[in-house]
C-alpha positions in Angstrom: 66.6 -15.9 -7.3 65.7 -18.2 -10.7 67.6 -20.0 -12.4 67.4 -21.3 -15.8 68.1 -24.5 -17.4 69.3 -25.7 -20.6 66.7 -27.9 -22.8 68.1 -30.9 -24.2 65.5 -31.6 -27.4 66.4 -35.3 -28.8 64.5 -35.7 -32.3 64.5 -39.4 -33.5 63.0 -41.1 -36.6 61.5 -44.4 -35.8 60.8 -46.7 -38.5 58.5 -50.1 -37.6 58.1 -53.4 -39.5 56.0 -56.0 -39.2 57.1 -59.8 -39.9 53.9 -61.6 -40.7 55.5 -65.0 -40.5 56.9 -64.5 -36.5 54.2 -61.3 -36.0 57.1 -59.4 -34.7 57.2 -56.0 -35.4 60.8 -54.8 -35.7 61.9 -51.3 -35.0 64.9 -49.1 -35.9 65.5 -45.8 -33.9 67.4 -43.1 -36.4 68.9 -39.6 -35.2 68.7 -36.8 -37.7 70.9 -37.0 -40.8 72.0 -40.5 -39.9 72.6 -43.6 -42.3 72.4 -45.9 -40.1 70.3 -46.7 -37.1 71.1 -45.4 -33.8 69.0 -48.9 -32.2 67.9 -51.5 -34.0 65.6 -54.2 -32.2 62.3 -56.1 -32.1 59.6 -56.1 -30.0 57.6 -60.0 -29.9 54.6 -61.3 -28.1 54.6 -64.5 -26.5 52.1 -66.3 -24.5 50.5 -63.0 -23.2 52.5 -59.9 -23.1 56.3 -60.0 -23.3 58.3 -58.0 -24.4 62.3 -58.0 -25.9 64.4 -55.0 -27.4 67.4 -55.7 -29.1 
């Protein structure tokens, strides 16, 4: 017997900016059709690699 699933197919829109004074990039996750964004958050590096998502 086989069974079949469902697909769930998410399509986002990310847009990425860069601050040149902090060199943060900052990112804002948008769904289809949306005005406003569905995450907003930043992503920084300090000494080495570390990361934060707001």
């Amino acid at each position: 017997m086989q069974e079949s699933f469902g697909e769930t197919i998410k399509v986002l829109f990310l847009s990425v900016t860069r601050d040149e004074q902090n060199g943060s990039l900052g990112l804002q996750i948008f769904s289809p059709g949306a005005t406003q964004p569905y995450r907003t958050g930043f992503i920084r590096e300090e000494a080495g690699t570390s990361y934060e998502f707001l």
